[in-house]
C-alpha positions in Angstrom: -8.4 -32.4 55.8 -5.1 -30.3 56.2 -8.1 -27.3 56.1 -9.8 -28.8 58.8 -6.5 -29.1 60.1 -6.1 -25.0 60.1 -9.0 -24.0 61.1 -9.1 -26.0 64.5 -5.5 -24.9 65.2 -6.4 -21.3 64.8 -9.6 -22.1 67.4 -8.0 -24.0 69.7 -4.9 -21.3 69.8 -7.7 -18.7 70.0 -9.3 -20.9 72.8 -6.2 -20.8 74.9 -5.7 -17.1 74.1 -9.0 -16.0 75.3 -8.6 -17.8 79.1 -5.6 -15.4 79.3 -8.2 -12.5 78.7 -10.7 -13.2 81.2 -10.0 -10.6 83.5 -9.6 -8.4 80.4 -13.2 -9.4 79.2 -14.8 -8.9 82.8 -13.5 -5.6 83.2 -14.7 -4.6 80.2 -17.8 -6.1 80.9 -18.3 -3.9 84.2 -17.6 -1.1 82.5 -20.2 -1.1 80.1 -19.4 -2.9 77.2 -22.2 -5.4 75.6 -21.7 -9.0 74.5 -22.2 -7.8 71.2 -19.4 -5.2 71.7 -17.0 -7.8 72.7 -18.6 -10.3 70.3 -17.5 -8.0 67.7 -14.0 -7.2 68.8 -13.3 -11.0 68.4 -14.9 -11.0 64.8 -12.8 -8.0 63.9 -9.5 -10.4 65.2 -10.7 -13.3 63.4 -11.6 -11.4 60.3 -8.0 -10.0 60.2 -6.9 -13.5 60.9 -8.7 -14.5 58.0 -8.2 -12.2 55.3 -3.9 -12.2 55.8 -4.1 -15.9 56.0 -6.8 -16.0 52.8 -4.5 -13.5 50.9 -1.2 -15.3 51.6 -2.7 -18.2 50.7 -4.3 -17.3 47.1 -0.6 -16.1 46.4 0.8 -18.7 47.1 -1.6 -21.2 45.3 -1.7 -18.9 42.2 2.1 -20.0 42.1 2.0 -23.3 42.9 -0.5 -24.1 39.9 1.9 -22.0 37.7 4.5 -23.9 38.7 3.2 -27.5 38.5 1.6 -26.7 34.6 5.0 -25.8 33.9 6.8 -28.7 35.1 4.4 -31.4 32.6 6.7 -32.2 29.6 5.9 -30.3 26.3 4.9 -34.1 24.8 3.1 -35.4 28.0 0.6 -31.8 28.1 0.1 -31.8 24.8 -2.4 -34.8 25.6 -4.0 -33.1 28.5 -5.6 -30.2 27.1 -7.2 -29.2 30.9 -3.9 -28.1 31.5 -4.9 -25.3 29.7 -7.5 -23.5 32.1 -5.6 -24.3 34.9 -5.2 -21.5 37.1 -6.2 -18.8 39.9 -10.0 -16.9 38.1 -12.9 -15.9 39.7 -14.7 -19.3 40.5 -11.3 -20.2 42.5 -11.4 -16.7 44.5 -15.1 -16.8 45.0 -14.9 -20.4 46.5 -11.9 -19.3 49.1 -13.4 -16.3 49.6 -16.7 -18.5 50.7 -14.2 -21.1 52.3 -12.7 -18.0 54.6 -16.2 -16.7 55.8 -16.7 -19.8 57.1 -13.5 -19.9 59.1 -14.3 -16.2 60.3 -17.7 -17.4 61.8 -15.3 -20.1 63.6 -12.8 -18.5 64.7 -15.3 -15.6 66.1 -17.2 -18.2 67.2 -14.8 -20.0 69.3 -14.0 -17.0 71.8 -17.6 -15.3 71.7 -19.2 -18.6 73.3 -16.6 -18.4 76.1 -18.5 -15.3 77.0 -22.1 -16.4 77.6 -21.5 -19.2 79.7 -20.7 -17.0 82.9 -22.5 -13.7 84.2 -20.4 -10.9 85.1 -20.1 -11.2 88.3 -18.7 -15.0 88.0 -16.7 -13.6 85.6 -14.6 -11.5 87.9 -14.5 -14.0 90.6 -12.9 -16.8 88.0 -10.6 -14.0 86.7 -8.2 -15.1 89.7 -8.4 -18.9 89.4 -6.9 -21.8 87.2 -9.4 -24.1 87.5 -11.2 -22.8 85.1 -8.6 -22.0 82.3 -7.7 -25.7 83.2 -11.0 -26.6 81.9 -10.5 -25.0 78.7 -7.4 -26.1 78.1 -8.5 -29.6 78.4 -11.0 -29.0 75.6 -8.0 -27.2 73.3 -6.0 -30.4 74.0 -9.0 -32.4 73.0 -9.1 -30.4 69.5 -4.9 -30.7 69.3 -5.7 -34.7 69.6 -8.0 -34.2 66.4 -4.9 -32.8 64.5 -2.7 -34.9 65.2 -5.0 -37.4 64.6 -6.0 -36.1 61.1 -2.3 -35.6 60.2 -1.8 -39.5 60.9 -4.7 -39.9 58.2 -2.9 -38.2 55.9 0.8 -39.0 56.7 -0.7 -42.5 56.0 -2.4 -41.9 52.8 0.5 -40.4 51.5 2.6 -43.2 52.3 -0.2 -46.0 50.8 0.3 -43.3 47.4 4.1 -43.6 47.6 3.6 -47.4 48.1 1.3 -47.8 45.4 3.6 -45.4 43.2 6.6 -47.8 44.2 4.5 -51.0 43.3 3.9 -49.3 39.9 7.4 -48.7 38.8 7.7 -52.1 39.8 4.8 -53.8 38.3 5.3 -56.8 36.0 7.2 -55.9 32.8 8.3 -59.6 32.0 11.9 -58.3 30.7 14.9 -57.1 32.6 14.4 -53.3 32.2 18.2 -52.6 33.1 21.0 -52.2 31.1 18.6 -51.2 27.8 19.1 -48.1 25.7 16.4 -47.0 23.6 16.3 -44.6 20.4 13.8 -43.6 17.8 14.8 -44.2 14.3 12.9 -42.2 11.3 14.1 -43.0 7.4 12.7 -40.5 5.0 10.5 -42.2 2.4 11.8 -40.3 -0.1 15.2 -41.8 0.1 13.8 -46.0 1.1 10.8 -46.3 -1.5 11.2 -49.8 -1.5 11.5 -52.6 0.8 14.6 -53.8 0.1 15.8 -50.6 0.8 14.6 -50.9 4.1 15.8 -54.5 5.1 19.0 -53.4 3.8 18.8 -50.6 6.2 17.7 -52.5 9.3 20.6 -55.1 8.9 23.3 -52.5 8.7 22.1 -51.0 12.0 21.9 -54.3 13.6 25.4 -55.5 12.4 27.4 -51.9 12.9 25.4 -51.4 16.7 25.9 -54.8 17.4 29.9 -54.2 16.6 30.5 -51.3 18.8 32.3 -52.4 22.4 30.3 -53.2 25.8 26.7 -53.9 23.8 25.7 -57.2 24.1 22.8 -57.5 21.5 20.7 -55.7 19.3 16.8 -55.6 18.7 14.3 -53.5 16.3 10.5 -52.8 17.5 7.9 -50.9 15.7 7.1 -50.0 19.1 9.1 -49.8 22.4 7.3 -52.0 25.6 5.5 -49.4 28.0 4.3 -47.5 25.3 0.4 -48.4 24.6 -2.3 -50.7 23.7 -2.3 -49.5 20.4 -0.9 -49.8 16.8 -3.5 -53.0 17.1 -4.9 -55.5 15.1 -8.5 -57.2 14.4 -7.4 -61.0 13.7 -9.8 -64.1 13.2 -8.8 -67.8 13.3 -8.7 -69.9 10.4 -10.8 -73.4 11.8 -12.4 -71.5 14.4 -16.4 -70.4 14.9 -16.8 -66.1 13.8 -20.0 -64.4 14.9 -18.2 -60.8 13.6 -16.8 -60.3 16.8 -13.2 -58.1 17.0 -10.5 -59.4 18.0 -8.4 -56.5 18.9 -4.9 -57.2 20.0 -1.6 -55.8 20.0 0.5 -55.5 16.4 4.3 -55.5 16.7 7.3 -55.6 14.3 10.0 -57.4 15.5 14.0 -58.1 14.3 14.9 -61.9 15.2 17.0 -60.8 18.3 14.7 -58.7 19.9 13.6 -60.8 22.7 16.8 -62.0 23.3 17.8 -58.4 24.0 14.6 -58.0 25.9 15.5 -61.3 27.8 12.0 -62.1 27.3 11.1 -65.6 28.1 10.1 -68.2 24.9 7.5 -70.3 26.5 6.9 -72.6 23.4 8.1 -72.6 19.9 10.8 -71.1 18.1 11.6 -67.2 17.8 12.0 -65.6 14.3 15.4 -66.4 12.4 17.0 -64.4 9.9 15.4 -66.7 7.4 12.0 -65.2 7.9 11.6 -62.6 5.5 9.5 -61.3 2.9 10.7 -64.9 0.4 9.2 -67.3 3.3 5.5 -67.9 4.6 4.3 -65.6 6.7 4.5 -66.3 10.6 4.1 -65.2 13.8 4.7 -65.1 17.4 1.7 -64.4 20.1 2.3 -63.3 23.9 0.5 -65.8 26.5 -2.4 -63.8 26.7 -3.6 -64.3 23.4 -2.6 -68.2 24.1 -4.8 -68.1 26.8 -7.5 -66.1 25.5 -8.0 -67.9 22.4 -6.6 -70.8 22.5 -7.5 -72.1 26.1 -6.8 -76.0 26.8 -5.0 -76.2 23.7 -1.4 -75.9 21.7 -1.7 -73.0 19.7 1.6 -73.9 17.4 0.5 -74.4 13.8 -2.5 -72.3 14.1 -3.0 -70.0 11.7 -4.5 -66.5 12.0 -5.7 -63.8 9.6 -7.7 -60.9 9.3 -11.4 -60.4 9.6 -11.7 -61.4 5.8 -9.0 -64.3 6.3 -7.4 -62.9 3.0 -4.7 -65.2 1.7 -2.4 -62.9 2.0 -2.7 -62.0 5.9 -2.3 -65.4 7.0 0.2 -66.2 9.5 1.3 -69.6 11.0 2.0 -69.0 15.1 5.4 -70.6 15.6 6.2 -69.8 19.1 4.2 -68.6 22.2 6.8 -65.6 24.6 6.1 -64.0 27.8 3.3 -61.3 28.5 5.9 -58.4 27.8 4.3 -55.2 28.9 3.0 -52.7 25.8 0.9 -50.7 27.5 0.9 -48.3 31.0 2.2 -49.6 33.7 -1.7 -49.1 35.3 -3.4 -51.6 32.6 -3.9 -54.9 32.2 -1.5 -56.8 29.7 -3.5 -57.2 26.1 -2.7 -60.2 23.8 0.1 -59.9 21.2 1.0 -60.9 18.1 4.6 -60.3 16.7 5.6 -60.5 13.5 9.0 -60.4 11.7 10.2 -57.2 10.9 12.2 -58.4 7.8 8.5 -59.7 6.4 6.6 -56.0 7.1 8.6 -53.0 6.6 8.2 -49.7 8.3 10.4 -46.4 7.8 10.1 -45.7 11.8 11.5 -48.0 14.5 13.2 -48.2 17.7 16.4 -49.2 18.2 17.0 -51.1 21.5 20.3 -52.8 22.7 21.2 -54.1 26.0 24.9 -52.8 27.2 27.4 -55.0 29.2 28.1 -51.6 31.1 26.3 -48.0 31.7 23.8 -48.1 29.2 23.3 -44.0 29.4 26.7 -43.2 28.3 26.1 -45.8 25.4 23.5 -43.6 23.9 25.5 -40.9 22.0 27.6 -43.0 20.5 24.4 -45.0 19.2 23.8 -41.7 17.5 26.5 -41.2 16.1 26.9 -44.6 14.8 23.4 -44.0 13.4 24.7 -40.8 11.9 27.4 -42.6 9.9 25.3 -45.1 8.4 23.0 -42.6 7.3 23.0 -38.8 7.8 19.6 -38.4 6.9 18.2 -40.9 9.4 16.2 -38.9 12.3 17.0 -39.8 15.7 14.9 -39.2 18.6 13.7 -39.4 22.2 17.1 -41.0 23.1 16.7 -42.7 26.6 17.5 -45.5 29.0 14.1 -48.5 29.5 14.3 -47.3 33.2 14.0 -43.6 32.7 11.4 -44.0 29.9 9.2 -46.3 32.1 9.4 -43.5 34.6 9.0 -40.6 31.8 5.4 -42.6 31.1 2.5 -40.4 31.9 0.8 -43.2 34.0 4.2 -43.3 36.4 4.0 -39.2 36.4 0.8 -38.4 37.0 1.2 -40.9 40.1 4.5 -39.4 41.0 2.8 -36.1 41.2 -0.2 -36.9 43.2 2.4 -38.8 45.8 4.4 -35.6 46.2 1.4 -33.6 46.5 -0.3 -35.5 49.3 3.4 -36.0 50.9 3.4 -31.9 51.0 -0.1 -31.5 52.4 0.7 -34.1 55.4 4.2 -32.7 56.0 2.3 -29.1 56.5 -0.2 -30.7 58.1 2.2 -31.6 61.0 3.4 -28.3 61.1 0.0 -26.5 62.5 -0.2 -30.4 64.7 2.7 -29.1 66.6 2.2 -25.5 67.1 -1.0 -26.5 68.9 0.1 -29.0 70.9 3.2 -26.5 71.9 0.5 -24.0 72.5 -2.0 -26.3 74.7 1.0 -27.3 76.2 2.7 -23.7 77.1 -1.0 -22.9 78.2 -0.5 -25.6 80.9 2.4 -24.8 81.9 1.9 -21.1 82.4 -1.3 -22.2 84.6 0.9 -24.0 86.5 3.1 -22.1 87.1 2.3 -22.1 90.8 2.2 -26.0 91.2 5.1 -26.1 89.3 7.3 -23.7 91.6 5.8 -25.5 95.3 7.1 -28.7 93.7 10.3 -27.6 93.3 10.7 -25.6 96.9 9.6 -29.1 97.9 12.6 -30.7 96.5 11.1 -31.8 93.2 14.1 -32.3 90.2 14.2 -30.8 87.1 14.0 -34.4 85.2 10.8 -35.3 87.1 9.0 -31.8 86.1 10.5 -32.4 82.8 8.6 -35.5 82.6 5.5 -34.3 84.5 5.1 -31.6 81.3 5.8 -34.0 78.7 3.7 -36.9 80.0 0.9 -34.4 78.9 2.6 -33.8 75.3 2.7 -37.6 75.1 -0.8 -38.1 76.6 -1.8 -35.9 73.5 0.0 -37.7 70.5 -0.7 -41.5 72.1 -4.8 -40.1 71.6 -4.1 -38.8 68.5 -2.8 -41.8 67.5 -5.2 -44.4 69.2 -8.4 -42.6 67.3 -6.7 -43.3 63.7 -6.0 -46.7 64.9 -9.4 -47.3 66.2 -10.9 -46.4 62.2 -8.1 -48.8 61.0 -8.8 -52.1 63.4 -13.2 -51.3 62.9 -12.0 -51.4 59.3 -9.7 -54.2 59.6 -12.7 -56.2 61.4 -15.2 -55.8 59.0 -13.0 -57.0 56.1 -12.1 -59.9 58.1 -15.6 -60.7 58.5 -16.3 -60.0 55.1 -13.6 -62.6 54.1 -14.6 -64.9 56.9 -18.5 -65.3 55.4 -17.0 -65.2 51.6 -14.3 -68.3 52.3 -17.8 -69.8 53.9 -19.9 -69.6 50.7 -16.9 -70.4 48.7 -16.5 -74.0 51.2 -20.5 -74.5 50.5 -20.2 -74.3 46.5 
């Protein structure tokens, strides 16, 4: 579109160039010269026209993709191996090399047609009058209407991106996302063989984090919320029909006070206490989608859930039912969960997450620190607030980027808008120039000329304007018919 754009700016300005060269054209008509002649003096100014722009542009694209490869995080490109063979190569420059022929037969095109439509002799006569130009000019005002009508379209796709890009960041998380820190923690094996080892461990975090001033509570998670469907398990239900389907659903490690730090909602039940460790039954907690996937009509506390083999061991008894808490991207529908108590399944990596009564970015290095003390050879990574990580997520980037680079092709689409409606414009003006001069010997005022020239501008931008609004209200019809004949059938079932 912004191409389209371009290319009927350049015509139209070449449109209202070549009325100023009639009597140029006519006398070099009479003197000899051939329509082909002067056909290919225009494609010589169109070619030049093309090739600068063409060459400017391939520089300045060559950059761009440079720059945007450069700006995906080390971590996020590592999963998008296209990144790779992104750039300017001979495929690129033979398809805008192919892309800029075509805009040389237009913009030859444009001023070459001008010429057959008169034979010499009318040329010459209409090299004195305005009526004429006027004529043309109305038809390069028509085209200035179709920019600015095409920059509409894609001022207002760029702001349905930025609004969809808003509405993601803002999606359903079902847990306050503010005030949360978030660190990485990774114990060597080598040094916590054993499970004890490893409760030990996860208490001491928990009781010196939870003792450092303006945190408020303290959680552990195999796996922090916006992260990904994944880390999953394939359960079956013990009392319930199994045809070998799978059962895939989310698998996460939890310390007692995690959803209280998440300020997750408990729908039903109870939430793990600090009784439920490795000595006790084995239990768990599922989100409401798995409620309402598998148990629908039904109270799902005192079920009990296993593996495909239903081995004694992985059998779990659901105490409690929380909130749909969002694991995956922010662009995917919430899977079922299960949770199970950390202090029952031990892992040597974790994350750390604590609410704070205060900032919680300028919490984070001293949670490293205090990490640090407890153990030296504890790894800490990928430090970071909830907020920022849910906007570091790939899903929320690769969104952000396509809303800044639809922004940037409507903001330079109104750039070429303007410069032809300021030349259509001028091109008025300087035709009448005459009209303009009688008006005021007449007594005319500056204000009333003023607005005389700009009703013309305004003329321009309200067309503009009223053919995007047209497509939207045909659009907006046909989905209200649509709805009107669905709500029907739905009455008559």
């Amino acid at each position: 579109m912004l191409l389209l754009i371009a290319c009927v700016n350049v015509a139209s300005l070449l449109l209202v160039c070549s009325e100023s060269r009639r009597h140029e054209v006519a006398v070099r008509s009479a003197l000899g010269a051939t329509p082909a002649r002067l056909t290919g003096q225009f494609v010589t100014e169109g070619l030049l026209l093309t090739v600068l722009g063409s060459i400017a542009g391939m520089f300045v694209a060559a950059g761009l993709m440079r720059l945007l490869t450069r700006i995906v995080p080390k971590d996020m490109a590592a999963g998008m191996p296209f990144l790779g063979i992104v750039g300017f190569d001979a495929r690129t420059a033979a398809f805008a090399a192919g892309i800029a022929l075509l805009a040389t037969l237009l913009l030859a095109t444009t001023p070459a047609l001008r010429l057959g439509f008169q034979d010499l002799r009318e040329r010459l006569v209409a090299a004195g009058r305005s009526s004429d130009g006027r004529f043309w000019s109305h038809i390069g005002a028509n085209l200035v209407a179709v920019e600015l009508a095409i920059a509409v379209m894609l001022l207002a796709g760029a702001g349905l991106l930025g609004k969809s890009f808003y509405r993601l960041l803002h999606a359903p998380m079902n847990f306050d996302t503010s005030r949360l820190a978030t660190l990485q923690i990774e114990a060597p094996e080598n040094f916590y063989k054993k499970d004890e080892q490893l409760v030990a461990l996860d208490r001491e975090l928990i009781r010196r984090v939870s003792a450092l001033p303006g945190v408020q509570s303290v959680g552990l998670v195999s796996d922090p919320p916006v992260t990904c469907n994944c880390d999953t398990d394939w359960i079956r239900f013990v009392g319930k029909p199994f045809h070998g389907e799978h059962n895939e659903v989310n698998q996460r490690y939890v310390t007692p006070s995690y959803f209280a730090t998440l300020k997750a909602s408990l729908v039903r039940g109870r939430l793990f206490t600090d009784a439920d460790n490795a000595s006790r039954p084995n239990v768990i907690l599922i989100n409401q989608g798995l409620a309402r996937k598998y148990f629908p009509g039904e109270d799902p506390i005192g079920k009990k859930v296993g593996n495909d083999d239903l081995a004694p061991d992985s059998i779990r008894e659901i105490i409690g039912v929380v909130g749909d808490v969002r694991e995956g991207a922010l662009d995917v529908d919430i899977w079922p969960a299960e949770y199970q108590p950390l202090f029952q399944s031990q892992d040597s990596d974790f994350t750390l997450v604590v609410r704070a009564s205060g900032d919680e970015a300028a919490l984070l290095p001293t949670l490293v620190k205090t990490v640090h003390q407890i153990d030296p050879n504890l790894r800490v990574l990928d430090e970071q607030t909830m907020t920022t990580r849910i906007a570091a997520t790939q899903t929320a980037r690769l969104h952000r980027c396509s809303t800044w680079l639809v922004g940037g092709f409507a903001a330079t689409a109104l750039v070429p808008g303007v410069v032809g409606l300021y030349g259509v414009i001028a091109y008025s003006v300087s035709q009448r120039t005459r009209e303009i001069g009688i008006r005021m010997a007449l007594g005319a005022q500056r204000p009333s000329v003023y607005t005389l020239i700009m009703r013309q501008a305004g003329w321009l931008t309200a067309t503009g304007l009223v053919i995007v609004w047209s497509a939207r209200w045909e659009h907006r019809c046909s989905y209200a018919i649509c709805c009107s004949e669905c709500r029907r059938g739905m009455r008559r079932r």
